[in-house]
N, C-alpha and C positions, 0 to 999 in steps of 0.2 A: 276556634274555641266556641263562638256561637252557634257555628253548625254544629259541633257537638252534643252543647246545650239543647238548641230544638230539637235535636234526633233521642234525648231521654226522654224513660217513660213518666207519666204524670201519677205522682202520689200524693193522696189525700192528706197524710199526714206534714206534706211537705208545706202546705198551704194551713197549718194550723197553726196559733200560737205558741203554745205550748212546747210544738217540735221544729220550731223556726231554727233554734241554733243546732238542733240536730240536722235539720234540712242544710244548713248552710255548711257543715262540717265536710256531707255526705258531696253534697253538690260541688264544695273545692277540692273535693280526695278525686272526683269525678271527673271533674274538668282538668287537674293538674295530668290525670292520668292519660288522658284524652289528646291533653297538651301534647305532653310527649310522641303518643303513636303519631301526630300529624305530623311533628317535626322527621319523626323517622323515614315518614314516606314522603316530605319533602327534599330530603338528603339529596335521593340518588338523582332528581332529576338535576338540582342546580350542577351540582361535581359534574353532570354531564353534559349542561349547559357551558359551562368553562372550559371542559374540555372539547367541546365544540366547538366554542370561539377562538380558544388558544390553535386549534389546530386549524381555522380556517384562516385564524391571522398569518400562523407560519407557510401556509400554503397559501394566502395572497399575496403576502408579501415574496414568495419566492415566484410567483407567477408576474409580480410588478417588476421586482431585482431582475429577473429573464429577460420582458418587455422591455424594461429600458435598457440592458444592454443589446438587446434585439435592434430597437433605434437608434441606439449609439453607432452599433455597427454596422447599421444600413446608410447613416446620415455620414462615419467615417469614410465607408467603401465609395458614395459619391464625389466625397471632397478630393479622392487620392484617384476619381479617375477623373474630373475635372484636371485637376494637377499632370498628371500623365498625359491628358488631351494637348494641354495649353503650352508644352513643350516646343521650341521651334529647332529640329534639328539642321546642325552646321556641320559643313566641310570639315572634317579630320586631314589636318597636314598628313602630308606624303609622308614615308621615309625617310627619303633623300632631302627633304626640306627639311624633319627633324634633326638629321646629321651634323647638316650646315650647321642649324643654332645653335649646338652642342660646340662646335668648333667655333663659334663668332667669336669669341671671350666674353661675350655675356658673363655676369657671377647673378647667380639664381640661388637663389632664401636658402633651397634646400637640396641637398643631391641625394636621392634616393637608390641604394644600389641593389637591384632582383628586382624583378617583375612577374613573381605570382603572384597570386590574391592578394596576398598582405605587402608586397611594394607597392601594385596596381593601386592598392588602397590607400596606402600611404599619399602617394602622388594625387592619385584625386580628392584625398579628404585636404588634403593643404593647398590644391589651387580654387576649390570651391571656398574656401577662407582668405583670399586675395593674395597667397605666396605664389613668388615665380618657383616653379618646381621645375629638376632636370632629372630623369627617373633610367635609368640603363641597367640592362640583361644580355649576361653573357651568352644564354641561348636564345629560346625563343620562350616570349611569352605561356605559363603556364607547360614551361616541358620536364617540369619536376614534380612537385607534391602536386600541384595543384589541378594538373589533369588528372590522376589517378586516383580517385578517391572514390565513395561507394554513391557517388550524385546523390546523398540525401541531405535537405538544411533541416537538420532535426535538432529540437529543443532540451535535447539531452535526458532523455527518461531515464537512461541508466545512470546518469549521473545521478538524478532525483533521486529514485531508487537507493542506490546505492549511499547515499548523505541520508536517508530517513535510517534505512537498518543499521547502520554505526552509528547516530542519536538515541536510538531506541536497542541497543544491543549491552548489556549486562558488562561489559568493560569500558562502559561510556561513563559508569555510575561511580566508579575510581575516580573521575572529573570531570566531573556535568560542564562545567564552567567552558574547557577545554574542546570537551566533543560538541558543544552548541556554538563556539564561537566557530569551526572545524566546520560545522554544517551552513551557519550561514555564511560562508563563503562559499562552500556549494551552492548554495540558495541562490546569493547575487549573479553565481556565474549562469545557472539554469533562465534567470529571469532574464538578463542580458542576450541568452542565445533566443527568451521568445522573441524581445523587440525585434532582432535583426533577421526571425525568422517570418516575423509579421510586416517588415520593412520589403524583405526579397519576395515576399509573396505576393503582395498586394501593390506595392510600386512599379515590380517588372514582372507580369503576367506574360509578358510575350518570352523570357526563358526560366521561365521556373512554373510549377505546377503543382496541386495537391493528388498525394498518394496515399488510398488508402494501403493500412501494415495489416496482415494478419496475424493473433499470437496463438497457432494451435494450444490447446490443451486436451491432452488423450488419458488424463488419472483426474480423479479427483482429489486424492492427496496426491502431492509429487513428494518423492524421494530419491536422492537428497534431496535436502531444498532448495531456492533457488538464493543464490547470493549468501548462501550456509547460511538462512536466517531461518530456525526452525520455525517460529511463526508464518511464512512464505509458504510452509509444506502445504494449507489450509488454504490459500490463497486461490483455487477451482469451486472447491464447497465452500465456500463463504462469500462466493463474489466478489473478493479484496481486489481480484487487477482491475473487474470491471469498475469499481469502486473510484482504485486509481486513476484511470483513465478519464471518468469524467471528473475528476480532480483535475487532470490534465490539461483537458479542456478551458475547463476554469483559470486558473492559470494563465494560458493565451489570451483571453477574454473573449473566447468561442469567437475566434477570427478564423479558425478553420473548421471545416465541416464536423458534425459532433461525430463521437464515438458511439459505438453499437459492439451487441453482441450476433454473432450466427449460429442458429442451430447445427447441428451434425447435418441436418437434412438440407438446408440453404447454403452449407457451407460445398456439398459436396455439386452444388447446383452453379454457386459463383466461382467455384475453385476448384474445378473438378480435377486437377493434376492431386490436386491433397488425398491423403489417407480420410478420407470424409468419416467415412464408416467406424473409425476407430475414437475421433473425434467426440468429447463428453460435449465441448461447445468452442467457440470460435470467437476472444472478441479482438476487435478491430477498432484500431488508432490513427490517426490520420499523422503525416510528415512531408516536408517539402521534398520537390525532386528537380533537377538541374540537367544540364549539360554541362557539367564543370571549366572545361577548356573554355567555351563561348562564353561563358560567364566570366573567366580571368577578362576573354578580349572584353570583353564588354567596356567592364572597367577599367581597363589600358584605355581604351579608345574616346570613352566617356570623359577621362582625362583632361587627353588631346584636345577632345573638342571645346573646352572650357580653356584651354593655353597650356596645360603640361607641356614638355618637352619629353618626349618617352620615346624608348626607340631600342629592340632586341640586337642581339647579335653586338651589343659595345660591350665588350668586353674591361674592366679595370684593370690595367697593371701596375698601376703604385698608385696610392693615398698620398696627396700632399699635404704640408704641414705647412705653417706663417713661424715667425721667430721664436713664439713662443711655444710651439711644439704641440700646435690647436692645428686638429683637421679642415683644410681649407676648399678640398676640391680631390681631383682625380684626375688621374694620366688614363684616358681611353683609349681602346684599337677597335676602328669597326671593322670587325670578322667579316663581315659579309662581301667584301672589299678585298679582294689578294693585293691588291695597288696601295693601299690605305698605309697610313703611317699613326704613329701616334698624338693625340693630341688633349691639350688641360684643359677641363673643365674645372669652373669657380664654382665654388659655393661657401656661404654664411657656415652652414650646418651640413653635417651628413649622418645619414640614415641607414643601416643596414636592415634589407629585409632577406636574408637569406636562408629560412625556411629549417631544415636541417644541417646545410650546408653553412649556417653561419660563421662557425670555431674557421672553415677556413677564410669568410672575407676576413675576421676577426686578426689570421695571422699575417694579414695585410698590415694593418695597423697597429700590433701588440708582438710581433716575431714568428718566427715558428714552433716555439714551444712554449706559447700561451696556452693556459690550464683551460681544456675541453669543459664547456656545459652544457652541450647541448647530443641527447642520445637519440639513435634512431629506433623508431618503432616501424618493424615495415609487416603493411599489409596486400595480399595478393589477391586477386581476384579475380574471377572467369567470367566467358560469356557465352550461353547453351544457347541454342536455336529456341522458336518462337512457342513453340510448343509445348514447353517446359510449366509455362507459366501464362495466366489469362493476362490482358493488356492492360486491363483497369484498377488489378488489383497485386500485392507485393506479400510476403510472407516471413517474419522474421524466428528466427530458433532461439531462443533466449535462455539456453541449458545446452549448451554445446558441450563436448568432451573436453576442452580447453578452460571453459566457462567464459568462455564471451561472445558476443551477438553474431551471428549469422543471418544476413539479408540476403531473400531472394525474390530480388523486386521483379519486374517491367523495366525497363530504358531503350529510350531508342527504336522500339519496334524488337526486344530481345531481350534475353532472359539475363540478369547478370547475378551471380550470388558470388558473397564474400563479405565480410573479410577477414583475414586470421591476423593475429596481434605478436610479429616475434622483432627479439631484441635485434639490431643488425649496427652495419657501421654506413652513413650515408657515402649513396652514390648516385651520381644522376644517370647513369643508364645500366642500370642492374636486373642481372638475369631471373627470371621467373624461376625459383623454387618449385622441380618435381613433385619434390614431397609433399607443396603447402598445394598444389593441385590436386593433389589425389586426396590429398585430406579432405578438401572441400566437396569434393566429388561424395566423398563415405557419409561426409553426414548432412548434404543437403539430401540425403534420400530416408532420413529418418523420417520425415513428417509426407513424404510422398507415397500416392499409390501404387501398390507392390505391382500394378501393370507398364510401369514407368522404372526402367534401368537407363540409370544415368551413366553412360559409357566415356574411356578416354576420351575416343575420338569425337564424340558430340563437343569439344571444347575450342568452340569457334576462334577465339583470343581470349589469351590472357596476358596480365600486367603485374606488377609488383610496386605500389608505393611507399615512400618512406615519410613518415607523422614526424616531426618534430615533439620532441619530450625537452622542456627547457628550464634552465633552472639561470639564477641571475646570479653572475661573479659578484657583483658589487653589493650587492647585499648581507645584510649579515647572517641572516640564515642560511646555511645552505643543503636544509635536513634534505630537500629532495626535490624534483622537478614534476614540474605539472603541465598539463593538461590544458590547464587554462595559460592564457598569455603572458608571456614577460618582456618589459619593456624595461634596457637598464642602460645606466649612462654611464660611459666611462669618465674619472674624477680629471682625466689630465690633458687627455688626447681631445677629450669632446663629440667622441662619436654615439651615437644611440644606437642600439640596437634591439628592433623588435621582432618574437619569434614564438612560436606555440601556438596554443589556439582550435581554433578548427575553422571549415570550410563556413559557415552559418557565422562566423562572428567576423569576418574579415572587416566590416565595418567598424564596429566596437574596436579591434583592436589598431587598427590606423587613426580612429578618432583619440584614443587614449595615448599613442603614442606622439600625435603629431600635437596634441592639450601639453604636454610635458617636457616636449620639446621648446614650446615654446615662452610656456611659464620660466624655461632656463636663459632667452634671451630676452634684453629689453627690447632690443631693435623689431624681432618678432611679435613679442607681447603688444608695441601699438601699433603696428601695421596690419597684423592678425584679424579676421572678425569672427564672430560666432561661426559653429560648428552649421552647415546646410545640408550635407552629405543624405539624413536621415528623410528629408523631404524632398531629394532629389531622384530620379528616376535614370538609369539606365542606358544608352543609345540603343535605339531602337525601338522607342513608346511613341516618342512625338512625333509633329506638323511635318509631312515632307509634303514636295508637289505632287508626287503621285496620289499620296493617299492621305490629302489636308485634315482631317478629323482625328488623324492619331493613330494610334492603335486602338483595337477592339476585337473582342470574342470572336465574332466573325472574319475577320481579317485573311484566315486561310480561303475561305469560300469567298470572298472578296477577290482576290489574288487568282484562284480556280477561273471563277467567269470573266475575269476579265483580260487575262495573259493566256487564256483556254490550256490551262495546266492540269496535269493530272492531280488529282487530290491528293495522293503522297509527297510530291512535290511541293504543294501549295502549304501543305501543313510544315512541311521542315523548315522552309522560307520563312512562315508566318514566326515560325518556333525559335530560329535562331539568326534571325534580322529582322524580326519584328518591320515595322515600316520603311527599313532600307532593302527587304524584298526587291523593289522595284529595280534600284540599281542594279542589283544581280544581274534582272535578267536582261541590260541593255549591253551585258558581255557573250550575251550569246550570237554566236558567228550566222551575218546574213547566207539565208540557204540551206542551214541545217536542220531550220524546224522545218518538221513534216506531219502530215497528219498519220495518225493514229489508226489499226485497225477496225475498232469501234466507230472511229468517227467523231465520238464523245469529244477528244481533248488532241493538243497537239504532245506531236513527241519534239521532246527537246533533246540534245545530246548527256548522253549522264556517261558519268566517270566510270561507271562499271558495267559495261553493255552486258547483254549475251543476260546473264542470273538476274537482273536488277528485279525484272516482270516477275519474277517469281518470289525474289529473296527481298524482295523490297530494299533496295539503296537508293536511297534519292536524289542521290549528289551528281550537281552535273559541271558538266566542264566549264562553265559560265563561271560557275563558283571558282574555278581554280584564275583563272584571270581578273576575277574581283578580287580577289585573296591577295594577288603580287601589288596591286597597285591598291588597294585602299587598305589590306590587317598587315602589312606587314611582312610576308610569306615571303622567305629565303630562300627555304629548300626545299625538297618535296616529303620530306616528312612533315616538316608544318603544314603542307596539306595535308596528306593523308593522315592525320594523328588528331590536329588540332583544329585547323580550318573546318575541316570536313572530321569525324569520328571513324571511318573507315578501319582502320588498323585494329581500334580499339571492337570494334565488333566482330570483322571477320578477317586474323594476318594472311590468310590466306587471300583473301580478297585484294587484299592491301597492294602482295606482291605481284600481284597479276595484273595491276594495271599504274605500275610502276612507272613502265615504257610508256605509257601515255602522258602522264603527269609529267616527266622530264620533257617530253617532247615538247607538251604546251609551255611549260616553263622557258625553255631553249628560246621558244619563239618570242615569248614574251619580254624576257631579261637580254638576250642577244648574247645568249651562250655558244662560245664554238663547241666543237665537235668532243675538243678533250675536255674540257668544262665541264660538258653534261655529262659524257663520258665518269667521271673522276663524281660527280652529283649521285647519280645511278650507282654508284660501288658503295659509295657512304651510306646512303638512305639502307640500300640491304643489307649491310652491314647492319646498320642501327635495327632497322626493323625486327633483322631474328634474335637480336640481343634483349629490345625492351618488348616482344611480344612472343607469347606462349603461341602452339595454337593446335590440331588435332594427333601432329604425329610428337610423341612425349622428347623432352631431353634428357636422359639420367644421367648425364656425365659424371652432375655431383650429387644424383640422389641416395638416400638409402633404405627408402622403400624398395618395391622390386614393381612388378605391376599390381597396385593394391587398390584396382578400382575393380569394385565387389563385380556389378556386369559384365566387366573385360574375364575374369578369373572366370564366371559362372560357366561363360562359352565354353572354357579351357575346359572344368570339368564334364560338361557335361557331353562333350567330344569325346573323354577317355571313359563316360559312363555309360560303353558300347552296349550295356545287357537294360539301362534304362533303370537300373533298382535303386539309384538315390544316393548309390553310396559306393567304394571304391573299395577292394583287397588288392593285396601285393600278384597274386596272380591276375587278376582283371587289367589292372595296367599294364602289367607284361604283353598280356595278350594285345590289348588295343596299342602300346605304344608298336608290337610287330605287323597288326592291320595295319595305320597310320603311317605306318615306314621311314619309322626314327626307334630302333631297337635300344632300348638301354642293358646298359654295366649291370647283372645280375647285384654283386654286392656296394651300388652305388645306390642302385633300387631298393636292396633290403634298408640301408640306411636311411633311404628317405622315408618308406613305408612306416619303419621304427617312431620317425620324427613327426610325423603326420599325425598317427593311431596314439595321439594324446590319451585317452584313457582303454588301453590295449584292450579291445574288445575285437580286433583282428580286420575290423571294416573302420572306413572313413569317412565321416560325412561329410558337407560342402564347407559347415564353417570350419574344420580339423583343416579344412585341404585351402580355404583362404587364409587361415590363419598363418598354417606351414607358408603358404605364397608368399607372403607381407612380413617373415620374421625370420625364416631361416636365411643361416648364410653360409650353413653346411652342404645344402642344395642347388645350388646355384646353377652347376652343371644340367643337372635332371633339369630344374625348370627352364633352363634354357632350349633345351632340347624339345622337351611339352611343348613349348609355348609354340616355338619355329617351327612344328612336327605338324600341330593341329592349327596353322596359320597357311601354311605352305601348304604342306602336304609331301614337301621334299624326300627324298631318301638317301643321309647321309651318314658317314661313321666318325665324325668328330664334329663338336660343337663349334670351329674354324669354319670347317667346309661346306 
């Protein structure tokens, strides 16, 4: 206002008496006017003053909130490898010792019956709580759900997912109450799978690993949308996954590597198998990855070495009861044994952890026609040569034909994609599904480049798992079976039984079951101590004598320079015996190391001579003689399956070095002739049952050959003139070059069925379509198929 004042002009009359109160009127109308413009041109800086501060408060404080959990998590990752350093690993009883105690009449806290993840767990989550545990497995460790699964510890995104769109979906609003209490129980179970995905990450670094996931996006709207939630359509143009993702992130408390996006141009640089070119952008999520099987032993083993009593191949054949009609123990047979008789084990409590196969320990103890809750969901899944896919990085389809997730990661040094989701009845050695192989074949090639035809025959091994879906008899509800775990206790007998879940929470769910078991007994409840499991590591982190410091990052190049190992070797070792490497290799036979071509490294004897150098297998016969006498190893498919992954990558591999695996076994167990003999007939037996592998089985399929590659050949052999496209005279002609003649009016009939919109010609997809659906053709394509494969020349589809 004073500068105002000075900046008016000077008038005489304003200085007189006379015009004093006109001066004074002029001079307030003056200044009040004056007033205002200064306030107005005040306004805009303060509002932008505030908003300056407001937004540098929100952007310090988000840069301090980062920093300190930046700190958090560097000052946590120290404490958890101090922890892992300070471990001193101990002798694992033998077998044969485990047997013995089963048989002492010892009565132990707990009797644990199955030994996958979730017995393994069971057992080690109650002897780390000071309970004597006795834990027995009809076959072998992990020869059920628990090897077969897609090796991811993931935190359940589509569960997330899927709990936000039915919160936020217009039939939630019928009862908000209802769909929020509905999600936080999603919510609980999501947050539960991060601890345990944060637990297996960062405690046992020596078999678990971060993988990044890619999630193509080739639309900027998709259509349909994804999880039918039309707002998802938007989810390219508005950034929402990337959104989600480092929501995700957040979540975990950025204990795994953050999430990013990849251009189309980066994407086709770090992943050049993908459709790059097609690609609007690329983002990428990180997820745990395993060796499933070595992870079951893991925790078998980890057990043991804490005092479990665990031991595969004891089979249960009757549940015993005390007077008043309370589960007290078990009648076992060790299988592994042809000599063997049966014999009781005691126990306070028992436990069933039987996976899918529970309903029948169940009719062990409740009849044969106790009401079924437990259904199988089984998933299949292949495994393509190395080329398919870069080694660092995995790819997930999140809009399948099915609508559910297709993974095609890395593992192992090899490409694995899967999995498809169908209803089935549990069996523990169930044959691979034609049909769900060729499925996966069709549309792991959606997001692939069109220079990449994924063929039958690329399909090194495959598997088929069964998911447990379970639902609790004793409850009152029993609208439906989940996903997540159920842990339920029968009112009379006393037995518990725990089941569901997934691979990522096997902890969680053995802590919760063996808390609940024990709040049921007193004797339990003050013997019991707090739950340690969570801050306990793994066999094969800690002190051994070879390599006193523990584990660490380095540890394969440790292993490398020092046993002069090849580096494929040194890294499997480090990968999956962390610091009991060493023992391994003191099974290898004086005489059989020899040096190397290069001179570089020594060669050690491996399981699968002759392809190793090329195919890379790194398994050597050391391992199969540490395997009998310190995991357990029966037969030769727990080698080749479980010990070692062999079967699981290539069956072909598997069966070709059969005869060696019996041999050493033979020598090692002190098998006669018919023993191994009677060993070798079962293992192949079992082998072609639970593994798929290049040449198809369709006994029970009803597909025909619907892998799009394999068809293309076919047509493009009968598309002798090169035009693209097929008439009824053109295949006449090529099937008479070819020399597989067809039935004039068996040909018109298929020509009919092909020429979907009668335009006289056919194109390739007309002529896959026909391939994969008719069943009026069957002849013709039979004849095509063996005409333009062979090249034979015959006049019946017999001959």
């Amino acid at each position: 206002e004073l500068l105002c004042r000075s900046s008016l002009p000077r008038h005489p009359k304003w200085c007189q008496p006379h015009g004093a109160m006109l001066g004074a009127r002029a001079l307030r109308s003056i200044s009040l006017g004056s007033r205002g413009f200064c306030a107005a041109a005040e306004v805009k800086p303060r509002k932008w003053r505030r908003r300056m501060l407001l937004t540098g408060g929100i952007v310090g404080g988000g840069v301090a909130a980062m920093a300190g959990m930046s700190y958090k998590s560097e000052k946590t990752r120290q404490e958890t490898e101090q922890k892992i350093r300070s471990v001193q690993e101990k002798k694992v009883p033998s077998r044969q010792e485990q047997i013995d105690r089963l048989n002492s009449g010892e009565e132990f806290d707990i009797l644990v019956v199955g030994g996958g993840a979730t017995g393994a767990g069971v057992a080690f989550e109650a002897t780390m709580r000071g309970l004597t545990v006795a834990c027995v497995e009809q076959e072998d460790f992990a020869s059920g759900t628990s090897s077969k699964s897609t090796k991811l510890l993931w935190a359940g995104s589509r569960y997330l997912v899927k709990g936000l769109v039915k919160l936020f979906s217009p039939s939630s609003l019928s009862n908000p109450s209802a769909a929020f209490s509905d999600f936080l129980g999603t919510w609980h179970m999501v947050m539960g799978c991060f601890t345990e995905r944060t637990y297996m990450l960062t405690m046992n670094p020596h078999i678990t690993s971060w993988l990044p996931i890619a999630v193509p996006l080739d639309k900027w709207i998709i259509w349909p949308p994804p999880f039918d939630y039309p707002p998802a359509a938007l989810g390219p143009c508005t950034g929402l996954f990337v959104v989600f993702f480092k929501f995700y992130d957040f979540l975990g408390n950025f204990v795994a590597p953050p999430s990013y996006v990849m251009s189309s141009s980066r994407a086709r640089e770090e992943f050049p198998q993908m459709d790059g070119k097609r690609m609007k952008y690329v983002s990428v999520f990180y997820e745990g990855e395993h060796n499933d099987a070595r992870t079951n032993l893991s925790i078998a083993f980890t057990s043991a070495m804490y005092g479990a009593c665990i031991a595969n191949y004891t089979k249960v054949e009757k549940i015993l009861f005390d007077e008043k009609g309370v589960a007290c123990g078990a009648q076992v047979l060790d299988k592994a044994n042809p000599d063997a008789k049966v014999f009781d084990v005691k126990a306070k409590k028992v436990i069933y952890c039987g996976g899918p196969f529970t309903d029948g320990l169940r009719q062990l103890s409740e009849g044969e026609d106790v009401k079924k809750v437990v259904n199988g969901s089984g998933g299949t899944h292949i495994v393509l040569p190395p080329y398919y896919c870069p080694r660092n990085i995995g790819m997930v389809d999140m809009m399948t034909s099915r609508g559910s997730f297709l993974f095609f990661i890395p593992w192992e040094g090899y490409t694995l994609v899967g999995t498809t989701d169908v209803k089935t009845m549990p069996d523990l050695h169930h044959e691979v599904p034609e049909d769900e192989i060729q499925y996966i074949i069709n549309e792991c090639e959606k997001y692939l480049s069109p220079n990449l035809k994924v063929r039958r025959r690329d399909v090194m091994s495959a598997w088929y798992g069964i998911r447990p879906l379970c639902g609790d008899p004793n409850a009152k509800d029993q609208s439906s079976a989940s996903r997540d775990h159920v842990v339920s206790h029968h009112p009379t007998n006393g037995i518990t039984f725990v089941s569901g879940g997934k691979w990522t929470t096997w902890r969680e769910m053995a802590e919760d079951g063996v808390e609940q078991v024990i709040e049921r007994s007193a004797y339990l409840k003050k013997k019991a101590g707090p739950s340690k499991t969570l801050e306990t590591p793994l066999l094969g982190t800690g002190q051994t004598k070879e390599f006193p410091q523990g584990f660490h990052e380095n540890l394969a190049v440790e292993l490398s320079q020092k046993y002069d190992l090849a580096f494929d070797v040194a890294q499997h070792l480090a990968r999956n015996y962390g610091t009991r490497a060493g023992d391994v290799l003191k099974y290898v036979e004086e005489g059989q190391v020899k040096g190397s071509r290069s001179g570089l490294y020594k060669h050690y004897p491996r399981l699968y001579e002759g392809a190793a150098a090329t195919t890379g297998y790194p398994y050597l016969e050391a391992e199969v003689r540490y395997a009998i006498d310190n995991e357990y190893a029966v037969t030769p498919n727990d080698i080749l399956a479980r010990r070692t992954r062999l079967a699981f990558l290539n069956s072909t591999a598997a069966k070709l070095c059969l005869p060696r695996v019996v041999e050493i076994m033979a020598e090692s167990l002190g098998w006669s002739e018919a023993r191994a003999l009677k060993e070798f007939e079962n293992a192949e037996v079992l082998l072609a049952k639970d593994f798929g592998g290049p040449v198809p089985n369709k006994a029970n399929a009803l597909m025909r050959t619907a892998c799009t590659a394999d068809v293309k050949e076919v047509f493009d052999a009968i598309d002798t003139q090169k035009n693209g496209t097929l008439s009824k005279s053109g295949i006449a002609k090529a099937a008479e070059e070819l020399g597989f003649p067809l039935n004039p009016s068996a040909l018109s009939k298929a020509v009919k069925e092909m020429d979907s919109d009668s335009k006289g010609e056919v194109s390739f997809p007309e002529f896959l379509a026909w391939w994969n659906s008719s069943k009026e053709g069957t002849e013709v394509r039979k004849k095509i198929f063996l005409g333009v494969r062979t090249g034979s020349k015959w006049r019946t589809v017999e001959e």
